[in-house]
N, C-alpha and C positions, 0 to 999 in steps of 0.2 A: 873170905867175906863175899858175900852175893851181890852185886852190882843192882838196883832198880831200876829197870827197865824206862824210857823214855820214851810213851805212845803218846805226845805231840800236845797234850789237851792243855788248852791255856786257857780253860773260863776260872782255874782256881790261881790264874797270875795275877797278883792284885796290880801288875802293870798293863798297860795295854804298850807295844814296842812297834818304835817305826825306824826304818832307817831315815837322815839327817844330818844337817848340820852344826855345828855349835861357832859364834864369832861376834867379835863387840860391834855395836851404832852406836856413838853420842855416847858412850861411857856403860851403854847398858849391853847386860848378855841377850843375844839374842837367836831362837833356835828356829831351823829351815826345816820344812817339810813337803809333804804336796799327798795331796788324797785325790780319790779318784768321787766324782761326783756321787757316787752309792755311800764313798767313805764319810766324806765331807758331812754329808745330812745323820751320818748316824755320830757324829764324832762331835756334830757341834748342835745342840736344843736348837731348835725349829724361832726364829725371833717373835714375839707376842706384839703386834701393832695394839692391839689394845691396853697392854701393860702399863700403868701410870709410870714416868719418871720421876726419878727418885735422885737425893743429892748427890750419891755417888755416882749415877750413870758417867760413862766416857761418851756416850754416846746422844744426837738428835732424835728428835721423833721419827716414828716410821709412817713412812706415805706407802702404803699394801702396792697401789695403782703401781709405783714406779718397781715393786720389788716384783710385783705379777707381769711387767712388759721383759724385766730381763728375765724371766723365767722361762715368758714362752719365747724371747729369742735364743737363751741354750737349748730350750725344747727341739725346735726346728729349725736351727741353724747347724747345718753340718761343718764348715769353720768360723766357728765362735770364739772368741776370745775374750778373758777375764783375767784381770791383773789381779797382783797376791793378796791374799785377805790378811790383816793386821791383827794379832790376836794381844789379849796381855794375860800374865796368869804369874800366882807368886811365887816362892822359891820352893817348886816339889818335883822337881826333872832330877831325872836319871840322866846321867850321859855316861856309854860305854864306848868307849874307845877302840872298837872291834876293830875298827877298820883304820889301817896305820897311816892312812893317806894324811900330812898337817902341812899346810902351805905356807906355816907358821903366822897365818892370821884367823885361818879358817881348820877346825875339826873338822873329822867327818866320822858317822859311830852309829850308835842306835839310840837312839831318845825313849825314853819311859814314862809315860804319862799314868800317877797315880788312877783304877779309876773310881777311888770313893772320891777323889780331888774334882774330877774335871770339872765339875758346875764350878769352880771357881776362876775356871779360863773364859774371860770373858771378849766380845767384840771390839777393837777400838776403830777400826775402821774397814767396812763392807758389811754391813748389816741387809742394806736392801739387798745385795747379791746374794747372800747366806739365807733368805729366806727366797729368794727366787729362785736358786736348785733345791729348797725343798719342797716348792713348787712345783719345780719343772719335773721333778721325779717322783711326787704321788700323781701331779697329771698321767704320766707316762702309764705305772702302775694303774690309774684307773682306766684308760684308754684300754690296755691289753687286759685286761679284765672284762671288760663290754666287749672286745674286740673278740676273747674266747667264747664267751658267753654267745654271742649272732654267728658266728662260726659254726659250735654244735648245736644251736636250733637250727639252722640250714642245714646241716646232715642229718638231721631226729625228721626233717622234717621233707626228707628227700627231693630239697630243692634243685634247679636248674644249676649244672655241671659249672655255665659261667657265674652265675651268684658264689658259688662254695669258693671256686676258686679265686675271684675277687675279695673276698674275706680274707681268704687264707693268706694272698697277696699285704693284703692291709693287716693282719697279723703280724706276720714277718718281717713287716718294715716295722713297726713297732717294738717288738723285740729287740731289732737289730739295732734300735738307734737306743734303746734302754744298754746293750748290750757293749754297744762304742761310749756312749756314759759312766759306764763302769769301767771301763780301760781308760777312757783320758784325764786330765790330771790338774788339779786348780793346786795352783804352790800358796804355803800359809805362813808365815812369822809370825811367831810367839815372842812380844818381847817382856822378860823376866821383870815384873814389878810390885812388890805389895800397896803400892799408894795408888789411891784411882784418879786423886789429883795430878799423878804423872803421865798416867792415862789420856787426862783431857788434855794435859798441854803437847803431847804426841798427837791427837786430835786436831788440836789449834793446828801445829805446824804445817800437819800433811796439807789443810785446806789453806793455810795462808798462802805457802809455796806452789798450791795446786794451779795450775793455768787450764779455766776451761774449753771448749773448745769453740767457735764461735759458726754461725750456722753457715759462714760462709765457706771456710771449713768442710766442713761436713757434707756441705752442697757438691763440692768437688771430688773431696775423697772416697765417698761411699758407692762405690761403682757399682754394688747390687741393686739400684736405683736405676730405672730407665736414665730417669729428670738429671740424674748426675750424667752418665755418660754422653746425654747429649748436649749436657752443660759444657764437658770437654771439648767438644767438635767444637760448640759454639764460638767459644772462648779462644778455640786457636783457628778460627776461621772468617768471624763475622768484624767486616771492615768498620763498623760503627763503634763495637766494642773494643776493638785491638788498643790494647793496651791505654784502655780508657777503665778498666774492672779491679776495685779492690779482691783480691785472692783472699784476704785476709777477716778483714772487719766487717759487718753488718749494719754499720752506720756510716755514712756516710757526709761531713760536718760541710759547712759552705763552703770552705777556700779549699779542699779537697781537689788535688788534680785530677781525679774516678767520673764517671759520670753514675756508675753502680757499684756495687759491691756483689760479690759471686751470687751467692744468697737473694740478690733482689733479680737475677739474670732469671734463677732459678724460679725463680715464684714465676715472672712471665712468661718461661717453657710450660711450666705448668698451667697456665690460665691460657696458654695457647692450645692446650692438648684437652681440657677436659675444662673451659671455666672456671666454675666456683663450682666444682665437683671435686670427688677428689679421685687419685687413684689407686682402687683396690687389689688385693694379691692377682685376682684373675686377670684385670685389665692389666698389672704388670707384666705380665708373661705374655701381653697380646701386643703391646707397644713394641717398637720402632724405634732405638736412638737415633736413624738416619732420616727416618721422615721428619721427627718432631724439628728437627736442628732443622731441616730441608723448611720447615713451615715456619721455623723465627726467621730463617732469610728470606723468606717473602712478606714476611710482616715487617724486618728490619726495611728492608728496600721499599717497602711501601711507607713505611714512617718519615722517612728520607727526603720520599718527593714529595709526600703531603705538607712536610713542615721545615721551611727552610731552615729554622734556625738549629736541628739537627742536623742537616746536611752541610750547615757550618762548621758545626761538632765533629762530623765524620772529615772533613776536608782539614781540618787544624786551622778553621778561621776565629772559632769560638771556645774558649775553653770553656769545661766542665762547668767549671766554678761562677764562671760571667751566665752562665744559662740558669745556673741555680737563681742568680742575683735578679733575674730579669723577666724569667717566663716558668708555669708552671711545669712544661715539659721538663725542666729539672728535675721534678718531682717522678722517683721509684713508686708510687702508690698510682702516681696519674697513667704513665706510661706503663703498668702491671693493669691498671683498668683497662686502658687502651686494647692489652694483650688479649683481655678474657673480652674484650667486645667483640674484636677481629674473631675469636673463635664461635662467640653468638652468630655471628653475621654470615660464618662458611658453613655455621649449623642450617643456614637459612639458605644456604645454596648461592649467596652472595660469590662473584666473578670477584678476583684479586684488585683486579684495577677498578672497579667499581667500590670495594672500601676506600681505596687508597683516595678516587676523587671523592668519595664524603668524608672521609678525614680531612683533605683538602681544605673544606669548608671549617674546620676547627681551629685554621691557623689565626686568622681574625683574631678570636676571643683567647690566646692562650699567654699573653702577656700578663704578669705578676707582679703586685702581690691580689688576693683575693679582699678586700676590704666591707667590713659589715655595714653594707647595706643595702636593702631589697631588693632594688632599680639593680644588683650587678647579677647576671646573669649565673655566673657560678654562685654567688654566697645563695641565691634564690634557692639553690636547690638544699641547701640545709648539711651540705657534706663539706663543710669549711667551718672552724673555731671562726667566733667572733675573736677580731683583736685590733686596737686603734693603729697598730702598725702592717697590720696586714696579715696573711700569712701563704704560705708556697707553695701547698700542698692538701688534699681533702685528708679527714680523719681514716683512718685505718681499720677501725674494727669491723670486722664481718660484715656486721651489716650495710654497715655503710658502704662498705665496698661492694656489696651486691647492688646497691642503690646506686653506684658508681658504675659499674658495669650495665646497668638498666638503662639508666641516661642519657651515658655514651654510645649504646645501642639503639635508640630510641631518636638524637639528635641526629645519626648518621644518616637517617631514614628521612628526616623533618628538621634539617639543620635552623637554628633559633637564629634572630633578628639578634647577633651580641650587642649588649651593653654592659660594660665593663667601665666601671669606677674608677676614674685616675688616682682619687684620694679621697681617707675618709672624713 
């Protein structure tokens, strides 16, 4: 009998085969994989933000904006990183036990995914990620497609030897970073379920157990960040802050032993380096974590002498909490205004010690609470809630805080006659 030849073609396998895992979660079967971002977008439909919701979805609305930033951070982030995407799909797997390895909790084999089946594996949780590598990778595809495209019009067109090869450069990198997308590898669980009500409550849980992360957080961990790294020096260097800075939380309540939170330290690196500006990919790569930190300690030290009741704070004669209770210098919003003044004012070629003595003049007026009405020098200016019990701090939004920053720029130059409201 003649044996039939085996020459490889699998578009007439009505499986598509991965190697995998097979092992139970919470009672259900559930299978382990991992695709390579080339795979990933062709294995799983592209998600429709426009699509209505329907009662069976497992899944929220989609926000395009949030699933387009991680796309372009796998785009152009060389280590990137993305936790596993959560799939559900009903009972149509193959599992072949090729592979004898069993830890007797966990298979290991080849998974077989029907593919008239697969539109029936659906998302339960990573939709925005799932559409931002199909993002990230028709980006790429378009990029090296214009990218060949200006390449051979610059040799049709017998341009200058450095243009071609500056193309050719920017080809390459493009390529190669399509190319390392296609080797690296996002891990996926499929967990086996025909109900899409099981679905949602596997949804509920991931988010109810989820802890997300909090900016203060993120202010410190994210070291690809000038404003983080010199958050670190700061943090383990500046006498006012030591161990006066929540690491954790971004609010900071009254009886709080913190005088900040990471995240508010963080805003006033920032409004010391650039304002109410912000900082872009260029200016990152131009910044400094040793000067920025170098220019909070000459703002720290100049806050110090200008206002005693910080240099209380710094010495352990005033706690956090009693400054909150007492004067607006408690207030992360005033002292973040303070910050982007001080950098108006060096924009202006203003001498260290000459902020510090017109700050000086602001210790007068800086006793709290701000109370509504007209005669009080701060409510005058319109960046304080009215409230009959007072309040501790001006409003926060943008603008206001540009108006806060204008002010405080403005007073330091033409310090005001204070009159401040003992009560309203």
């Amino acid at each position: 009998m003649t044996e039939i030849e085996d020459f490889g073609v699998t578009a007439y396998d009505p499986h598509e085969r991965f190697f995998g895992s097979r092992y139970k979660q919470g009672g259900r079967t559930v299978y382990g994989l991992d695709f390579s971002v080339s795979e990933l977008v062709t294995f799983l439909p592209k998600p429709d933000p426009d699509k209505p919701l329907d009662a069976s979805d497992s899944q929220r609305r989609i926000y395009p904006l949030h699933a387009k930033q991680f796309g372009e951070y796998v785009e152009t982030t060389p280590d990137w990183v993305a936790p596993a995407l959560l799939l559900r799909g009903p009972s149509i797997f193959e599992f072949d036990r090729k592979i004898a390895q069993n830890t007797g909790t966990t298979q290991f084999g080849v998974i077989g995914v029907p593919k008239d089946s697969r539109a029936e594996i659906k998302i339960v949780d990573g939709q925005h990620r799932t559409l931002g590598f199909h993002m990230a990778w028709e980006s790429l595809n378009a990029k090296i497609m214009t990218a060949r495209a200006n390449l051979a019009r610059a040799k049709e067109d017998a341009m200058d030897a450095a243009v071609v090869s500056n193309l050719q450069a920017k080809l390459d990198g493009l390529v190669h970073r399509r190319t390392t997308l296609a080797s690296e590898r996002v891990s996926v669980q499929i967990v086996v379920t025909d109900d899409p009500r099981v679905a949602r409550r596997i949804f509920v849980d991931i988010n109810d157990n989820a802890k997300g992360i909090t900016g203060s957080v993120r202010s410190r961990f994210d070291d690809r960040k000038v404003i983080s790294r010199a958050l670190d020096i700061v943090l383990n260097n500046n006498e006012l802050l030591k161990g006066r800075v929540d690491l954790e939380l971004d609010r900071i309540t009254g009886g709080s032993p913190y005088l900040l939170g990471a995240k508010h330290v963080a805003d006033m690196l920032r409004a010391l380096t650039v304002g109410n500006g912000r900082i872009g990919k260029r200016l990152e790569e131009e910044l400094d974590e040793q000067q920025i930190a170098y220019e909070f300690e000459a703002f720290s030290n100049g806050m110090v002498t200008a206002f005693p009741d910080l240099r209380a704070v710094q010495e352990g004669d005033l706690a956090p909490a009693s400054l909150r209770a007492s004067s607006l210098l408690g207030s992360s919003v005033i002292l973040r205004g303070f910050a982007a003044a001080w950098y108006e004012l060096r924009e202006e070629e203003w001498e260290i010690d000459e902020i510090t003595e017109a700050f000086a003049n602001f210790a007068a007026g800086m006793q709290g609470p701000v109370y509504p009405d007209p005669k009080d020098t701060w409510f005058a200016t319109g960046l304080f809630s009215a409230s009959d019990n007072g309040v501790y701090s001006p409003n926060s939004r943008a603008q206001d805080f540009k108006q806060l920053t204008t002010t405080i720029t403005e007073w330091a130059s033409a310090a005001p006659k204070w009159k401040r409201i003992a009560q309203g």
